[in-house]
C-alpha positions in Angstrom: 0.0 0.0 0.0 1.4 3.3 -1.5 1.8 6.5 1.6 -0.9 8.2 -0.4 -3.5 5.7 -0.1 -2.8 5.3 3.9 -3.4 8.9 4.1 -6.6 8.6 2.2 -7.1 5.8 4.3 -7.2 8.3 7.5 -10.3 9.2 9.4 -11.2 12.7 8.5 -10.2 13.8 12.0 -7.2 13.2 11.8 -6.7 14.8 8.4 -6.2 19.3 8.4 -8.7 21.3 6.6 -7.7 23.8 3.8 -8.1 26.5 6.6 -5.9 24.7 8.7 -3.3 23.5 6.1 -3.4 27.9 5.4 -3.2 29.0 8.9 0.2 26.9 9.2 1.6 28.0 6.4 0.7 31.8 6.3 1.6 32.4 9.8 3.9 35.1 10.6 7.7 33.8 10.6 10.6 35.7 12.2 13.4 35.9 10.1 16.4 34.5 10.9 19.7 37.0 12.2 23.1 36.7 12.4 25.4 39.3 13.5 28.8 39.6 11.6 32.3 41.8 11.3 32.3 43.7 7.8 35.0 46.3 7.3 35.6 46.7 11.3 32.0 46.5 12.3 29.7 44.6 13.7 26.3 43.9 11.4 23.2 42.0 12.0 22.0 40.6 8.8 18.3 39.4 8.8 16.8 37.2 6.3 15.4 38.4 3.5 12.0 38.1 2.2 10.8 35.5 -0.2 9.8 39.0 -2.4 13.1 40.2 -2.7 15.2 37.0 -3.2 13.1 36.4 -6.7 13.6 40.2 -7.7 17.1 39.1 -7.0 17.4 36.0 -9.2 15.4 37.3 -12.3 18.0 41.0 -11.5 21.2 38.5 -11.2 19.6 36.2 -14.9 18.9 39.4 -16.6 21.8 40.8 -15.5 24.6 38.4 -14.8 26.1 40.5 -12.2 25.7 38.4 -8.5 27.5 41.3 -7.1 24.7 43.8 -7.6 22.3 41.0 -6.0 24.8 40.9 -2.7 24.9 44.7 -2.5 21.6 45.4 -2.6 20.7 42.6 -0.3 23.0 44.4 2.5 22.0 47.7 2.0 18.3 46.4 2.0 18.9 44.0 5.4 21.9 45.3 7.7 20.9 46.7 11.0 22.2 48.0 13.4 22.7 44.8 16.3 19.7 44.4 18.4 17.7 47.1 16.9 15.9 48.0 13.9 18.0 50.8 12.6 19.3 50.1 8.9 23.0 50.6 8.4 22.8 51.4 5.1 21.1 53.9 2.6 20.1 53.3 -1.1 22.8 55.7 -2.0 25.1 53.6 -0.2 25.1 51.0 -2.5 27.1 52.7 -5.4 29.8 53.4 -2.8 30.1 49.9 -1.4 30.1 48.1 -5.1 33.4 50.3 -5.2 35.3 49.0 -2.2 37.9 46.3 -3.0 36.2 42.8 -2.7 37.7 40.8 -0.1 37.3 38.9 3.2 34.3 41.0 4.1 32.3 40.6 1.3 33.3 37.1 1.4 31.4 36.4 4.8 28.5 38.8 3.8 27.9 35.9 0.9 28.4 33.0 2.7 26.1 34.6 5.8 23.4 35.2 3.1 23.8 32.1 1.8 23.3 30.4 5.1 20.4 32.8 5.7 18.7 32.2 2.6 19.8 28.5 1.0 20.2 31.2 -1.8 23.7 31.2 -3.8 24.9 34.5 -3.5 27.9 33.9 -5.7 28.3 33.7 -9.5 27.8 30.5 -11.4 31.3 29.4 -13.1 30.8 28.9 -16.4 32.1 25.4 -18.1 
């Protein structure tokens, strides 16, 4: 007997309703934080929205440029720790795209990516 057919099988108290199945998935979530050194400071970094990551992707496809993606995703979700002042401005961002990549930017991706299951980082091309 196939899992599907032993969940038919079920009593129908035991299965959820629609409004059920919705209420768990379209509860309010906290995002996730982590707080990080970049450039001789400490960050928090919050989890991005679902909203932004796909403006993200089809930006980075359209695009090419992951670097953009990163950028904007820090300008958009670096707070000060423990509060909910941003770090950053919009006009911000053309400044840090011109700061020497390194060891910073570096753990800003792989915090993003651990924050996200997003890859931050360009494909490399065969």
């Amino acid at each position: 007997m196939s899992n599907k057919t032993a969940v038919a099988a079920e009593p129908a108290a035991q299965q959820r309703t629609r409004d059920q199945i919705r209420q768990a998935i379209l509860q309010p979530r906290t995002p996730k934080k982590r707080i990080i050194e970049f450039l001789g400071a400490d960050i928090e970094l919050r989890q991005p929205t679902l909203e932004d990551i796909s403006k993200l992707r089809t930006d980075q496809d359209d695009e090419g440029v992951a670097r953009v993606a990163v950028i904007d995703t820090l300008v958009k979700y670096s707070y000060v720790p423990g509060t909910d002042e941003k770090v950053f401005e919009e006009g911000d961002a053309d400044i840090l795209l011109k700061q020497p990549f390194g060891p910073d930017f570096a753990r800003v991706i792989e915090t993003l990516t651990e924050l996200t299951d997003v890859n931050f980082q360009k494909p490399k091309r065969a």
